[in-house]
Structures are given as C-alpha cells and as structure tokens.
VOMIBA-652935 format. One record per residue: residue in one letter; residue number from 1; x, y, z of N, C-alpha, C in turn. Coordinates in nm, 2 decimals. Layout:
// residues N
<r a	k NUM	n.east X	n.north Y	n.up Z	ca.east X	ca.north Y	ca.up Z	c.east X	c.north Y	c.up Z>
...
// end
This chain:
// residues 112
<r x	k 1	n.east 0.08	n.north -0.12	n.up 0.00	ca.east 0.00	ca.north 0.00	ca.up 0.00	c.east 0.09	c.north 0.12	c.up 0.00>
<r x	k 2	n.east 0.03	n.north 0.25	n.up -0.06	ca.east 0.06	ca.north 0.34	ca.up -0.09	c.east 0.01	c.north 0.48	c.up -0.02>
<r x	k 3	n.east 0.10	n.north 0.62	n.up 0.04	ca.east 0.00	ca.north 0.67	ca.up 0.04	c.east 0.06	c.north 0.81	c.up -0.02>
<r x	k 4	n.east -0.05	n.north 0.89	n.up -0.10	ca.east -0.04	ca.north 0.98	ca.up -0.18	c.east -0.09	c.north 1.10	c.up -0.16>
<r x	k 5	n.east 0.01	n.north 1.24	n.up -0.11	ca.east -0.02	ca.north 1.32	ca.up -0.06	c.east 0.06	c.north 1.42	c.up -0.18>
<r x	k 6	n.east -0.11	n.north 1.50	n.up -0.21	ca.east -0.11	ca.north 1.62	ca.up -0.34	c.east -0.08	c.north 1.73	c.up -0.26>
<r x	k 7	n.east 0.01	n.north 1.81	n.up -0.27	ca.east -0.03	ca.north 2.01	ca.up -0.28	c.east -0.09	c.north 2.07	c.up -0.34>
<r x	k 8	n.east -0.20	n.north 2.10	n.up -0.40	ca.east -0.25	ca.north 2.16	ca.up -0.47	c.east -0.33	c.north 2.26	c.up -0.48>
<r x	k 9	n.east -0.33	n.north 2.37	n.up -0.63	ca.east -0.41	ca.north 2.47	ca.up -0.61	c.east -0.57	c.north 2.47	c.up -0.57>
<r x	k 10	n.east -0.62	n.north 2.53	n.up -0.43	ca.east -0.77	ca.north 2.54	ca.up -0.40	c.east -0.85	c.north 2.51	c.up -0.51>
<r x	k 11	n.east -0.86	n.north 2.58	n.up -0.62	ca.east -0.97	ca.north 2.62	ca.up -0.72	c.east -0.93	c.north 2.48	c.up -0.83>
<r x	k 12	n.east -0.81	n.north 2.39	n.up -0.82	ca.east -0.86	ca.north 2.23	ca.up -0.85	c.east -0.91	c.north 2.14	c.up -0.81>
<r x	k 13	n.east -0.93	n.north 2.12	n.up -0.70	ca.east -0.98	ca.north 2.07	ca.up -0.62	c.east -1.08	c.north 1.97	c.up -0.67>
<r x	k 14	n.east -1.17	n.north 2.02	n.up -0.72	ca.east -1.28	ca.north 1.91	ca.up -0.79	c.east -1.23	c.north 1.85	c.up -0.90>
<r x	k 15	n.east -1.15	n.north 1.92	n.up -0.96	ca.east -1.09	ca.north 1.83	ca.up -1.08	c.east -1.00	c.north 1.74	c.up -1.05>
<r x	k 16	n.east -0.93	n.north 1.74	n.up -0.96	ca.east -0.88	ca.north 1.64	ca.up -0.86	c.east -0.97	c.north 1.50	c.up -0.85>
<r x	k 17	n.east -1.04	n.north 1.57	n.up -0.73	ca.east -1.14	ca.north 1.45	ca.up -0.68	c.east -1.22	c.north 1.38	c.up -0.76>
<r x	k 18	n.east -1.23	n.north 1.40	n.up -0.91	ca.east -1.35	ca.north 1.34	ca.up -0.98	c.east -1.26	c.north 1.26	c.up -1.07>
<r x	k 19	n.east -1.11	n.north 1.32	n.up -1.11	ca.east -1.05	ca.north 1.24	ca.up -1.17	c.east -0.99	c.north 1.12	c.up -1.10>
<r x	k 20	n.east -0.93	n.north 1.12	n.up -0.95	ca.east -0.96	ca.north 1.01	ca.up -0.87	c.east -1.04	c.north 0.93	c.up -0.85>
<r x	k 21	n.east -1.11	n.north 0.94	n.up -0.86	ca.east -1.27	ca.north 0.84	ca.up -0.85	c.east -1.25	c.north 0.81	c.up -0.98>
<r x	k 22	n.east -1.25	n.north 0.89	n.up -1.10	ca.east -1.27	ca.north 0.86	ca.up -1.25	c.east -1.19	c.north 0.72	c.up -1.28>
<r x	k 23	n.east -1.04	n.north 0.65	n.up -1.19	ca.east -0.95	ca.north 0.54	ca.up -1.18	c.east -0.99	c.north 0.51	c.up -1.06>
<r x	k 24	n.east -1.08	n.north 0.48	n.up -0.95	ca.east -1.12	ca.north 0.38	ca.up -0.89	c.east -1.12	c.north 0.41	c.up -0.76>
<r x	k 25	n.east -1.00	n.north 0.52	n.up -0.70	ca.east -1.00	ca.north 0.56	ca.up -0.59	c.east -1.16	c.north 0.60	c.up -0.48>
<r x	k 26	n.east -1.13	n.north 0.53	n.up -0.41	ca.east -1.28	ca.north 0.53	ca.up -0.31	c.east -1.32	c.north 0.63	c.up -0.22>
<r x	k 27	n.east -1.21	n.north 0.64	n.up -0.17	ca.east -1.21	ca.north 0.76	ca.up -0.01	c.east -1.05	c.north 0.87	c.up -0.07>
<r x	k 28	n.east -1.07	n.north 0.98	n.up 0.01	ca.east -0.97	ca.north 1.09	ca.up -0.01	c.east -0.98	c.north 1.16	c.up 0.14>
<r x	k 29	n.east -0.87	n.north 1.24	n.up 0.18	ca.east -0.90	ca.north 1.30	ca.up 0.27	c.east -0.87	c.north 1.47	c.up 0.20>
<r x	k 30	n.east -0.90	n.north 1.56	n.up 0.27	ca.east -0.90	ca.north 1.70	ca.up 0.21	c.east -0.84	c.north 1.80	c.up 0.33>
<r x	k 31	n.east -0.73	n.north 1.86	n.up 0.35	ca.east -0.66	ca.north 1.99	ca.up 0.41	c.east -0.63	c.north 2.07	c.up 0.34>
<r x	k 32	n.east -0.69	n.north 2.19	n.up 0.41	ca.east -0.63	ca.north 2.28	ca.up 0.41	c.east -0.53	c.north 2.38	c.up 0.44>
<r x	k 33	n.east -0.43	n.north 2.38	n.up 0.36	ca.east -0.27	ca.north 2.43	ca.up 0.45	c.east -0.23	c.north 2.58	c.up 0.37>
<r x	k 34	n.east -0.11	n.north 2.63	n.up 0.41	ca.east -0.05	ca.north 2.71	ca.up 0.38	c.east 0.13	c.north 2.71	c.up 0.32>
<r x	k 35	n.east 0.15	n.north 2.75	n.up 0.25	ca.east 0.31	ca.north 2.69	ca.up 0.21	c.east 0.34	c.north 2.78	c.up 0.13>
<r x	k 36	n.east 0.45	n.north 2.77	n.up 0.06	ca.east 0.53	ca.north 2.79	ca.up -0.04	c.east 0.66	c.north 2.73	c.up -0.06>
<r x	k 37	n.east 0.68	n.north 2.73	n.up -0.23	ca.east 0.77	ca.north 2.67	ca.up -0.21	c.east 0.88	c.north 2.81	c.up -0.35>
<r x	k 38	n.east 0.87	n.north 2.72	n.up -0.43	ca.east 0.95	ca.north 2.87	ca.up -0.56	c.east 0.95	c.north 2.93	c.up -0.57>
<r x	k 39	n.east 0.77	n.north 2.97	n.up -0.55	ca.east 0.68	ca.north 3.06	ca.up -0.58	c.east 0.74	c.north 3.19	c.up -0.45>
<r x	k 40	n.east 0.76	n.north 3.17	n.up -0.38	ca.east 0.86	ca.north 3.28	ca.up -0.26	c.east 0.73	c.north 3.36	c.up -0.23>
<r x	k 41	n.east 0.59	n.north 3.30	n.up -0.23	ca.east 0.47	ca.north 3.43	ca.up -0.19	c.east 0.49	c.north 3.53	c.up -0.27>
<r x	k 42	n.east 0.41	n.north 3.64	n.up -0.25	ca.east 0.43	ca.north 3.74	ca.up -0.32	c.east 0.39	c.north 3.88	c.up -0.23>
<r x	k 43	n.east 0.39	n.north 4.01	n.up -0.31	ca.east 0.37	ca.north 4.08	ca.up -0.21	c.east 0.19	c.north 4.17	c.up -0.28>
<r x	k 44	n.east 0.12	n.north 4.20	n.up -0.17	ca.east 0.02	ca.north 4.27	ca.up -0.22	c.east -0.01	c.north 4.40	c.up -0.15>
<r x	k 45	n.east -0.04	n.north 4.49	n.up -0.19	ca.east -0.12	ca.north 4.62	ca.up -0.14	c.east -0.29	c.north 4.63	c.up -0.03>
<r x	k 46	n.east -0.26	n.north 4.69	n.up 0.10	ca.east -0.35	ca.north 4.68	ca.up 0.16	c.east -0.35	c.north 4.82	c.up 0.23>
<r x	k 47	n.east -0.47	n.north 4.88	n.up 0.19	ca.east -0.47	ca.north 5.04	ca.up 0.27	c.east -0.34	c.north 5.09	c.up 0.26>
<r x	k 48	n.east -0.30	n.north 5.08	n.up 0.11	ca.east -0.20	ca.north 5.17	ca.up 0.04	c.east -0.06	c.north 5.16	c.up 0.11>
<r x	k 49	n.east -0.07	n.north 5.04	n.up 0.18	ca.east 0.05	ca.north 4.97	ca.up 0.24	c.east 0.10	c.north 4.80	c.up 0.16>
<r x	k 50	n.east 0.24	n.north 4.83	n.up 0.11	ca.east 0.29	ca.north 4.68	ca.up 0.08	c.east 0.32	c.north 4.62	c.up 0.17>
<r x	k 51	n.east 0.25	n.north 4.47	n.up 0.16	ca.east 0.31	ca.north 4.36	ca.up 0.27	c.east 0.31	c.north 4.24	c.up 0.18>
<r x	k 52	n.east 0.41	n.north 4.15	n.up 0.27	ca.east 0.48	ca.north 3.98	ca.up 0.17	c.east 0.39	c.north 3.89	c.up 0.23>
<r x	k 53	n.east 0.32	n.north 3.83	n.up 0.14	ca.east 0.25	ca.north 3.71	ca.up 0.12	c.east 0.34	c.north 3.58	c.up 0.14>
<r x	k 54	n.east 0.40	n.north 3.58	n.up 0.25	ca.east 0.50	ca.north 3.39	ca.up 0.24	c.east 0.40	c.north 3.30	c.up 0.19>
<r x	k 55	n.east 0.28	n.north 3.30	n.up 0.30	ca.east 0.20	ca.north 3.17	ca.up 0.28	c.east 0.11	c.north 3.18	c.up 0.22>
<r x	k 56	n.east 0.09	n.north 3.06	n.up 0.12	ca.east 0.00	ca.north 3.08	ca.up -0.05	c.east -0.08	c.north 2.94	c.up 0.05>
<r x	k 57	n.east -0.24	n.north 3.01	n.up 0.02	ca.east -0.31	ca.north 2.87	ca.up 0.05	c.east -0.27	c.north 2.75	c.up -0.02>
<r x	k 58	n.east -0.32	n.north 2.68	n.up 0.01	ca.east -0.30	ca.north 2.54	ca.up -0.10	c.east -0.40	c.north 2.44	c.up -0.03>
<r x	k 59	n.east -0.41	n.north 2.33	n.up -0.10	ca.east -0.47	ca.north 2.23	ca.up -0.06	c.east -0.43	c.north 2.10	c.up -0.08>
<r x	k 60	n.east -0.40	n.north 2.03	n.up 0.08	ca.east -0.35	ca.north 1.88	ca.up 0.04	c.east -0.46	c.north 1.78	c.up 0.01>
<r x	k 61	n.east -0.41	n.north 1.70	n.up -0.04	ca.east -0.52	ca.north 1.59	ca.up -0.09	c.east -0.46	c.north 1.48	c.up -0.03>
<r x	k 62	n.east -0.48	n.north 1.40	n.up 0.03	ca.east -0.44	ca.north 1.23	ca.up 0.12	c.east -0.51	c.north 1.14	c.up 0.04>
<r x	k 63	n.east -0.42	n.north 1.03	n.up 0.04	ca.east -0.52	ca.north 0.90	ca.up -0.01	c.east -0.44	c.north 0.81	c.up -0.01>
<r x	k 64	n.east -0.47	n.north 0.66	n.up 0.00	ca.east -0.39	ca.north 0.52	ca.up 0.05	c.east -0.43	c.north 0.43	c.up 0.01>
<r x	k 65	n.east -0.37	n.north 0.42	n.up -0.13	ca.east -0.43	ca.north 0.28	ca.up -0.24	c.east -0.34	c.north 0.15	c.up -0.23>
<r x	k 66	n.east -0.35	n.north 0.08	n.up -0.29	ca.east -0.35	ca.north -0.05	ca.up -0.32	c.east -0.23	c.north -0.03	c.up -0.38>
<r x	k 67	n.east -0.08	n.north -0.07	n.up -0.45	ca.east 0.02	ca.north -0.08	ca.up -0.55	c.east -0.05	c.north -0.03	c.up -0.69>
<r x	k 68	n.east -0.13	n.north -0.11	n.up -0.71	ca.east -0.15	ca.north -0.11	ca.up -0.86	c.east -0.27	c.north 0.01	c.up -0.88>
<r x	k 69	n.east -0.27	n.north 0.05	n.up -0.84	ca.east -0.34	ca.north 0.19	ca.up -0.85	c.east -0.29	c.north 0.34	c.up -0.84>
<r x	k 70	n.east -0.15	n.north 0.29	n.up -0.77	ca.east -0.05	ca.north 0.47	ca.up -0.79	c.east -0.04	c.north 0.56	c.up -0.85>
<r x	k 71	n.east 0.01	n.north 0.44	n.up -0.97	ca.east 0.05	ca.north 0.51	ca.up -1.13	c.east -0.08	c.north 0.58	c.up -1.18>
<r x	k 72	n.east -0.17	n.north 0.52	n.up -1.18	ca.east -0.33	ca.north 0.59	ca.up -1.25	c.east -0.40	c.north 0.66	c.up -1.15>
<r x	k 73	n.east -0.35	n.north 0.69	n.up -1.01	ca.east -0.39	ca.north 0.76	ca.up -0.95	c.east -0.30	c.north 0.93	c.up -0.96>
<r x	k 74	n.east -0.14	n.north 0.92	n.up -0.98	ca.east -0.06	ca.north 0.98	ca.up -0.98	c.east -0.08	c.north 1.08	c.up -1.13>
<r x	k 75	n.east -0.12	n.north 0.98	n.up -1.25	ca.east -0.13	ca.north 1.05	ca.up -1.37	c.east -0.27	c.north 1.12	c.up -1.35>
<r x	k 76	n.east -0.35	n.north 1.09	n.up -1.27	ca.east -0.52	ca.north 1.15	ca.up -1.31	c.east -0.48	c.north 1.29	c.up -1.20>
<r x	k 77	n.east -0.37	n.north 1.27	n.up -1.11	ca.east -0.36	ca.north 1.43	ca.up -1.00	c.east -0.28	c.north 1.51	c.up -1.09>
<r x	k 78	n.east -0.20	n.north 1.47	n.up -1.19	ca.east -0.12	ca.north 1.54	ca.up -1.27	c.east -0.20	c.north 1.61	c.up -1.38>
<r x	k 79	n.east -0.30	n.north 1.56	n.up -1.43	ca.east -0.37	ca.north 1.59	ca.up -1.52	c.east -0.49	c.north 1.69	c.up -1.50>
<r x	k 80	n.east -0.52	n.north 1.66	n.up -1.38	ca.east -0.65	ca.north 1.75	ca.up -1.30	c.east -0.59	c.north 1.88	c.up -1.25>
<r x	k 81	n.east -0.43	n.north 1.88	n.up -1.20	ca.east -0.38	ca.north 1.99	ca.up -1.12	c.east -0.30	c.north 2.09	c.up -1.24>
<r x	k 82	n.east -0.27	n.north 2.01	n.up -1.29	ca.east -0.11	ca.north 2.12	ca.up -1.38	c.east -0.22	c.north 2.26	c.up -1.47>
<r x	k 83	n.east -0.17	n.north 2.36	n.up -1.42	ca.east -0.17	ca.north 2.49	ca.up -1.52	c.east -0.06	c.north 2.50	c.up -1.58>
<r x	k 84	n.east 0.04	n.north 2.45	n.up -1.60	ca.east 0.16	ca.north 2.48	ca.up -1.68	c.east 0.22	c.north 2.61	c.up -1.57>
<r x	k 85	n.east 0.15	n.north 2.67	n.up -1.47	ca.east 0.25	ca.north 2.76	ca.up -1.38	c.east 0.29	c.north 2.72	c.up -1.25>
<r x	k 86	n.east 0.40	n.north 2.84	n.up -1.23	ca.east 0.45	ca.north 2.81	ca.up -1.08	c.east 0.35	c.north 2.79	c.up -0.97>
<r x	k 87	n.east 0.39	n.north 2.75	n.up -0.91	ca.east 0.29	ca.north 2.66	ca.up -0.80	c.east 0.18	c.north 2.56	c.up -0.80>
<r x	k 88	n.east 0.24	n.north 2.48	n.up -0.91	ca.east 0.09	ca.north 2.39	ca.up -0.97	c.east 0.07	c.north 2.29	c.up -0.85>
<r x	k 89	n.east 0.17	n.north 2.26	n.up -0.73	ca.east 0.19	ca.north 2.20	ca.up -0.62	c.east 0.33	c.north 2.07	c.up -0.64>
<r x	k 90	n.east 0.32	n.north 1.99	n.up -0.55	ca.east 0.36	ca.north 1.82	ca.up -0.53	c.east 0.33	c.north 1.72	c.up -0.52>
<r x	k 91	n.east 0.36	n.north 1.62	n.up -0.57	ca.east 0.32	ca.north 1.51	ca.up -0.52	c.east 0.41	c.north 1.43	c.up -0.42>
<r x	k 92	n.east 0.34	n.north 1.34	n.up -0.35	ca.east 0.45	ca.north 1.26	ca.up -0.25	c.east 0.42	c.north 1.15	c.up -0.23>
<r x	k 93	n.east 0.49	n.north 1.06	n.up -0.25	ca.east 0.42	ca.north 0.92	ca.up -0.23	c.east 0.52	c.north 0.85	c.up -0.12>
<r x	k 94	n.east 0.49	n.north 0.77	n.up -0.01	ca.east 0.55	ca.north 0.73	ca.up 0.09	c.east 0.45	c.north 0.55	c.up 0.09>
<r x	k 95	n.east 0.54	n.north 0.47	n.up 0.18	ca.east 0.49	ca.north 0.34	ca.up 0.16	c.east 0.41	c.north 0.33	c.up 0.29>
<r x	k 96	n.east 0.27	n.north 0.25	n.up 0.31	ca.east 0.21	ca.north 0.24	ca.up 0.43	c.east 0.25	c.north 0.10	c.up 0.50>
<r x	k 97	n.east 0.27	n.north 0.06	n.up 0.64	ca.east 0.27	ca.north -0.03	ca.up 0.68	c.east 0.17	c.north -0.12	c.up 0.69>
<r x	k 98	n.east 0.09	n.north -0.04	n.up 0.76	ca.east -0.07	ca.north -0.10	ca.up 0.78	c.east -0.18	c.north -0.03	c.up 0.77>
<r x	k 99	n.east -0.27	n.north -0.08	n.up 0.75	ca.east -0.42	ca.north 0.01	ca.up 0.74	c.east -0.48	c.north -0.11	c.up 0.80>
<r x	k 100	n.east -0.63	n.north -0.02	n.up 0.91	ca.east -0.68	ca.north -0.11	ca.up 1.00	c.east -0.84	c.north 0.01	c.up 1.03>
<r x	k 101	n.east -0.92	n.north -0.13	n.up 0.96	ca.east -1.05	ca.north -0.04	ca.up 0.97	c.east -1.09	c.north -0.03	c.up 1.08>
<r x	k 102	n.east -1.15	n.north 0.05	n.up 1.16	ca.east -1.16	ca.north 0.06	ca.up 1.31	c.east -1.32	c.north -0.01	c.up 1.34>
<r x	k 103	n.east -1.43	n.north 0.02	n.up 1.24	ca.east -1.55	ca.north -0.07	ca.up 1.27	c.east -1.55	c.north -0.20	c.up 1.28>
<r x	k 104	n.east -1.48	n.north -0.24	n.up 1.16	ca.east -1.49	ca.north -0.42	ca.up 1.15	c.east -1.31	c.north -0.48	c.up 1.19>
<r x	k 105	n.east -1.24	n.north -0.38	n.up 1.22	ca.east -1.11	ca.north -0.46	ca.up 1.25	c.east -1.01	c.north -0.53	c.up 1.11>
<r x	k 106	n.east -1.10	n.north -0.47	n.up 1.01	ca.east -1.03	ca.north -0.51	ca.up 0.89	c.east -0.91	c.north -0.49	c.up 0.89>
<r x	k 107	n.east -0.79	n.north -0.54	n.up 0.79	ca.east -0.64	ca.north -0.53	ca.up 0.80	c.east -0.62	c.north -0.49	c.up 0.63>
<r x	k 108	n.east -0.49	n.north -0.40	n.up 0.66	ca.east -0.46	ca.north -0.42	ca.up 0.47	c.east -0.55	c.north -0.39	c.up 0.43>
<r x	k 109	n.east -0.53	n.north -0.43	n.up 0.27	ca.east -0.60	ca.north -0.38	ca.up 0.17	c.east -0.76	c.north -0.39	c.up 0.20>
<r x	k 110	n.east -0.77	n.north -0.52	n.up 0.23	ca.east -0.92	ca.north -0.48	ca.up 0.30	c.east -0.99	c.north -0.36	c.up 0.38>
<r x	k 111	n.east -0.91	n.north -0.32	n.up 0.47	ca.east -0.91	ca.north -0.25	ca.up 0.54	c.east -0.93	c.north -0.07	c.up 0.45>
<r x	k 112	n.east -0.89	n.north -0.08	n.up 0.32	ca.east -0.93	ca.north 0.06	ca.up 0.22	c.east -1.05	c.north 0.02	c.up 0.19>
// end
C-alpha cells in the first residue's frame, strides 16, 4: 500500500477528486494548508501599504491505495492539477505499513 499526498491549487480541487474516482480511488481526505515553495509568496497592497505574502493557501489531498493503483492515481492528480504555472503543487508518495479499519477490525487492503 501506498499513500499519496497532493499540494494543490484550491480552485482544482474538484478536478482532482472526480479524476480520482474517475480510476477507482474510493475515499480521499481533504486539508487545508499554507506553504510555499519557488513561488517565494508574493507581495500585495492593503490600505496603500505593501506587505509579503510567504504563505500561499493550498490544498493537500491524502489518499492510501493499493500498489496497482498509484500510477493511475498519480497520472489522473497530474492531469486534474497542472496549469503549466509556478505553483501547480507536489506530489508525495511514501509506503504504508498497515491500514486497520476501526469498525470491522479489517487489515490491509481490505481495510481501504
């Protein structure tokens, strides 16, 4: 098992979540964070005063598939997220040990 954590821009969001499901993905989790990374924030005007923007919302996306579902999970976040600009987000993929459903005590893959 796999688990797959997006950065991504707010306003993809649904294009995200429907293209995951669209390859099989079942459940997702959804946060909302703050970050930056290249993008260095920016600065904006408020009551004719400039101040720096470090932290750019974003939104992570969680999810914890099965092996054979990464790659078509990984292509459908790439697809849904990319503007071709800076800050389109990351992806991260880390290995899970265990997954354990808490109702039925399910294990592993079962347990997604």
């Amino acid at each position: 098992m796999k688990k797959i954590e997006a950065i991504i821009k707010p306003f993809k969001l649904d294009e995200v979540k429907e293209a995951l499901q669209d390859v099989g993905v079942q459940g997702l989790s959804v946060i909302e964070v703050k970050g930056f990374g290249r993008q260095k924030g920016h600065t904006e005007l408020y009551r004719g005063a400039e101040y720096v923007v470090d932290f750019l919302p974003k939104v992570k996306v969680e999810v914890v598939l099965d092996d054979d579902l990464v790659e078509a999970a990984i292509e459908a976040i790439i697809g849904a997220a990319k503007t071709d600009k800076i800050g389109d987000g990351k992806i991260f993929v880390t290995s899970v040990e265990q997954c354990i459903r808490i109702r039925t005590g399910e294990t592993g893959s079962d347990a997604l």
